[in-house]
C-alpha positions in Angstrom: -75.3 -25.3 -50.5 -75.1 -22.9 -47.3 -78.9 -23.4 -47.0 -78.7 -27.2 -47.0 -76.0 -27.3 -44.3 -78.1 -24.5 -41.9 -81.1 -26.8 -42.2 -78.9 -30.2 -41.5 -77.7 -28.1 -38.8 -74.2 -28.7 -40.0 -73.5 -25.2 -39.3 -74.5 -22.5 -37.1 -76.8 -19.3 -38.2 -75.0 -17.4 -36.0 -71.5 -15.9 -35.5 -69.7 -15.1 -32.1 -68.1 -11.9 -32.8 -65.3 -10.8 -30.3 -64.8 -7.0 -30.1 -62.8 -6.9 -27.3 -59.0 -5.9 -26.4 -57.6 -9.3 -26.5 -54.2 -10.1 -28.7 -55.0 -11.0 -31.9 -56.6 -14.6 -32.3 -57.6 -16.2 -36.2 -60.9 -17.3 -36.9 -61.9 -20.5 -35.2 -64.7 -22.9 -35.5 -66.2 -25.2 -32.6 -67.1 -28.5 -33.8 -69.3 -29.3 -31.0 -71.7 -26.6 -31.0 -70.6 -25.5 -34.8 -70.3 -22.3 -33.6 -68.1 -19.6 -35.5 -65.7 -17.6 -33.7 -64.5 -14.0 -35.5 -62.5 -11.3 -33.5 -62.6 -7.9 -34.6 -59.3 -7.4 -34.1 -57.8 -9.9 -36.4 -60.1 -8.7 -39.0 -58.5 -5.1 -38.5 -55.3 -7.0 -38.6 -56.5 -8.7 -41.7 -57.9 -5.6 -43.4 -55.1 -3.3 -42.9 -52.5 -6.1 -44.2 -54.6 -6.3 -47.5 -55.1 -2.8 -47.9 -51.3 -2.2 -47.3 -50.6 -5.1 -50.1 -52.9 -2.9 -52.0 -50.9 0.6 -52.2 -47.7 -0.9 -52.0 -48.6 -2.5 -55.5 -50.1 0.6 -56.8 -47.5 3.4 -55.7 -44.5 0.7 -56.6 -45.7 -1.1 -59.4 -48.3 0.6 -61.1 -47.1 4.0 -61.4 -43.7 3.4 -62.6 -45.0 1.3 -65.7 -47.8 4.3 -66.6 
């Protein structure tokens, strides 16, 4: 399916990746040029909210029930 929309050209092979110092912006898409837009900080944002879900549930709920 990703395949078939690269070759329609429904989608861009390539991702812009911010790693600059900017304020944290979401992912974004550009409908004209199709182009994705990623910024590293939201995805240290992203990973350290997930990763903090993570322990929370193992040191607060896990434990006490072992």
């Amino acid at each position: 399916m990703h395949f078939k929309a690269l070759e329609s050209k429904k989608v861009s092979p390539w991702i812009d990746y911010d790693n600059g110092n900017d304020p944290v912006k979401g992912p974004k898409a550009n409908l004209k040029t199709r182009q994705i837009y990623l910024q590293e900080t939201y995805l240290e944002h992203l990973w350290s909210f997930i990763y903090s879900i993570f322990v929370i549930y193992e040191e607060g709920i896990q434990e006490p029930s072992t």
